[in-house]
Backbone as a ProteinNet text record, in pm:
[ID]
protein_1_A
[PRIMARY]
XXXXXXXXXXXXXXXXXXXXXXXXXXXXXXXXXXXXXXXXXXXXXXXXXXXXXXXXXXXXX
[TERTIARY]
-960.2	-845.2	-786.5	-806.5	-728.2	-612.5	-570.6	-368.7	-325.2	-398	-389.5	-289.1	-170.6	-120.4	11.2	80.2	213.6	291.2	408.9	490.3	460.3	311.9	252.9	305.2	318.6	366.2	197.2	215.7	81.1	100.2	-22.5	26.2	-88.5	-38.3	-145	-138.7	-306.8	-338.8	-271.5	-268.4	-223.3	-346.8	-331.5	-418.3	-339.3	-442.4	-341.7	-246.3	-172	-46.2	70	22.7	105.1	93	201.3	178.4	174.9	151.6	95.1	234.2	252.9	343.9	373.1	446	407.2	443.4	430.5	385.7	426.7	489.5	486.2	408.3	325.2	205.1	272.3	224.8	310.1	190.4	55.6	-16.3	-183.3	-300.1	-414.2	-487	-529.1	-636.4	-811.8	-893	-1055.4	-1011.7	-984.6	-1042.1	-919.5	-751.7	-659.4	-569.5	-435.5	-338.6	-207.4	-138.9	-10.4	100.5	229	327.5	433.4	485.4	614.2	618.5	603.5	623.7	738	778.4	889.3	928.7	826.8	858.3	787.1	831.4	723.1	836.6	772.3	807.3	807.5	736.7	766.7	824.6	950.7	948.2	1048.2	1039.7	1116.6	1039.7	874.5	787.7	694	648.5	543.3	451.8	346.9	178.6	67.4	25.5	-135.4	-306.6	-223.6	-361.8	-466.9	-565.6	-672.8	-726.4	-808.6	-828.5	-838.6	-920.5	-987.9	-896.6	-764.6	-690.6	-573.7	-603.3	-519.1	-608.3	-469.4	-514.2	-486.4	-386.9	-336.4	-219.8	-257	-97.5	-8.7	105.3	210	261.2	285.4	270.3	200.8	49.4	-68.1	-113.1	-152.9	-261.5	-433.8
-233.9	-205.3	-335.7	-344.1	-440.1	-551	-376.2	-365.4	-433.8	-449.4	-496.9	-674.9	-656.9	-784.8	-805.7	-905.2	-923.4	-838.7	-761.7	-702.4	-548.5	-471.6	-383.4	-297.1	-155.9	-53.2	55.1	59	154.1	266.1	383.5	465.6	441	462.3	428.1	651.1	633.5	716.3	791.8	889.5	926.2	896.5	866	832.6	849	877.8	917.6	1010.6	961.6	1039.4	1009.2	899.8	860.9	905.5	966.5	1039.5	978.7	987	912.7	867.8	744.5	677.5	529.1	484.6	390.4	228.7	153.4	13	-116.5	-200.2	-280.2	-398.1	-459.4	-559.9	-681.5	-788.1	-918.1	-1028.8	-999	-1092	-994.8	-992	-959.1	-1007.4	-976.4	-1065.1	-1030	-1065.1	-999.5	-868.3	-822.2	-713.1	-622.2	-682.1	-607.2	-625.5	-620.9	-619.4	-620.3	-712.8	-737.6	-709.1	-645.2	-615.4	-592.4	-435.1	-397.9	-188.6	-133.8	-1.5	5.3	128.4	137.4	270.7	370.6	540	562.1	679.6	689.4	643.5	679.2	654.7	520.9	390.7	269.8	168.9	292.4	214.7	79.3	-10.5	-167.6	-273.3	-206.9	-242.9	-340.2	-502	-541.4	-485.2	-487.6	-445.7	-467.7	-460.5	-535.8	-427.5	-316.7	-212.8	-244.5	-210.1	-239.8	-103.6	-245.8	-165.6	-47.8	-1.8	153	254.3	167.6	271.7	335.3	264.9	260.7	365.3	479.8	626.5	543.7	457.1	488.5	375.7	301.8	244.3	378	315.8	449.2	422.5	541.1	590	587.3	619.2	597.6	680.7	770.2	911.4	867.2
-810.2	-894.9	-946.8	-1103.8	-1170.1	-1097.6	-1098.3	-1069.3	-983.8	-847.4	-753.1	-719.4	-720.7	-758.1	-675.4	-691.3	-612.2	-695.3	-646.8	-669.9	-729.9	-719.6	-720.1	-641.9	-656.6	-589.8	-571.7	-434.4	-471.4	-385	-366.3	-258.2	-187.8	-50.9	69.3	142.4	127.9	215.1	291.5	352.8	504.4	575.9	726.2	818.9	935.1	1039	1157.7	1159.5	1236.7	1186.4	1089.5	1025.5	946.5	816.7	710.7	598.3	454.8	383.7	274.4	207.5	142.3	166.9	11.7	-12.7	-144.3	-38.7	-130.9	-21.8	-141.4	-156.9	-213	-180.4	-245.1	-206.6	-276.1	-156.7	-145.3	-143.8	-112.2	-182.8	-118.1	-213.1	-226.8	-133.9	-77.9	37.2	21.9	39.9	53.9	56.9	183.4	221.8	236.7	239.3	254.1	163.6	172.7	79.3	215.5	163.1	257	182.5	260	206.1	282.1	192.1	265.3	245.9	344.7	313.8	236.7	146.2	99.8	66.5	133	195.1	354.9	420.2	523.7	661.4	745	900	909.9	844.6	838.1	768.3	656.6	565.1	573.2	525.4	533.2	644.8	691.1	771.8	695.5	750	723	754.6	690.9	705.5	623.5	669	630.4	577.3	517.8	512.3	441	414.4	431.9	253.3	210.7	49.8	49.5	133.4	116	144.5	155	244	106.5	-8.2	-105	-213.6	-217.5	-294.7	-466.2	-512.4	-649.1	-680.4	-806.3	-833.8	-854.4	-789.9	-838.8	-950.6	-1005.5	-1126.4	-1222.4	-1195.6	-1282.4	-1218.9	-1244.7	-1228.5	-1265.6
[MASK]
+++++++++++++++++++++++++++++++++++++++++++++++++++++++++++++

């Protein structure tokens, strides 16, 4: 994904038990994307998910 950039909003997956959720990304890595949840059971949480785990920029269908 292009899009993939600092200050990007995207939606991450559900996995586990955790439910699908939007994420602000704070810098691109190989294989992950670092940020900040910003819906969800973690939101105002650092984390570190992992590309595959990313459904969609939000608001782009």
């Amino acid at each position: 994904m292009a899009e993939l950039k600092p200050d990007a909003v995207v939606v991450i997956r559900a996995f586990d038990d955790v439910p699908e959720h939007l994420f602000r990304i704070e810098t691109v890595e190989e294989d992950r994307v670092t940020g900040v949840a910003l819906t969800g059971p973690f939101a105002g949480a650092y984390g570190e998910p992992p590309l595959d785990l990313i459904k969609s920029i939000a608001g782009k269908d």
